[in-house]
N, C-alpha and C positions, 0 to 999 in steps of 0.2 A: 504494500500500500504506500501512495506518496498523497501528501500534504501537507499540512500546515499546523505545528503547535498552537491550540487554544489553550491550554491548561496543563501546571506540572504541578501535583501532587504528591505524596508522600506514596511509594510505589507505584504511582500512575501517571500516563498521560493524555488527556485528552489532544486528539487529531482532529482536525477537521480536512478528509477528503476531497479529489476532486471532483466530485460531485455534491459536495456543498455539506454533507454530513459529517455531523461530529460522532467520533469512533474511540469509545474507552479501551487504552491499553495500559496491560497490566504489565508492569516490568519489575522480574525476579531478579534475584541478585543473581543470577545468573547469564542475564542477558549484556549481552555487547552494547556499550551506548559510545559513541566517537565524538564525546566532548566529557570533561570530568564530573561524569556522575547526570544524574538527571537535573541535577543545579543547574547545569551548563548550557541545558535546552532552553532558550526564550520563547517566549509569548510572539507567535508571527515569523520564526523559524521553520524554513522549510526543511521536512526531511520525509526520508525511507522507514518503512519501519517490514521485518521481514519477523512473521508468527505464526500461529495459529489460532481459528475465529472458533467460538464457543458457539453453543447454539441461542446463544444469547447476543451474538454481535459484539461480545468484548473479546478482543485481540489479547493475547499471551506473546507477549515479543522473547525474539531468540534474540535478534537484533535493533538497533535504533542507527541510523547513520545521518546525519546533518548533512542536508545539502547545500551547493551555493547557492545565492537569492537568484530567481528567476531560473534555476536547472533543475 
């Protein structure tokens, strides 16, 4: 999934997709995040996030990877 940080939470973050939808992911301490911690993710930051969706539509991240703006 790519889009856009709405919200970073205490193990979570809220995405907002491209298709305009906001998408709860859950990130385990196990998951890869490519800036220091989920601190590091901004509000309006685009990124990838690579998981698995529940059947509740909330995302389980393996991975989180920040993109450049506009990529």
């Amino acid at each position: 999934m790519v889009g856009t940080v709405a919200a970073v939470a205490d193990g979570t973050v809220t995405v907002t997709n491209v298709a305009g939808a906001a998408v709860t992911v859950v990130v385990p301490a196990t998951a890869t995040v490519t800036t220091p911690g989920l601190g590091g993710l901004a509000v309006g930051a685009p990124v990838s996030v690579l998981g698995t969706t529940g059947a509740d539509g909330v995302v389980t991240a393996e991975s989180i990877t920040s993109r450049p703006a506009g990529g």
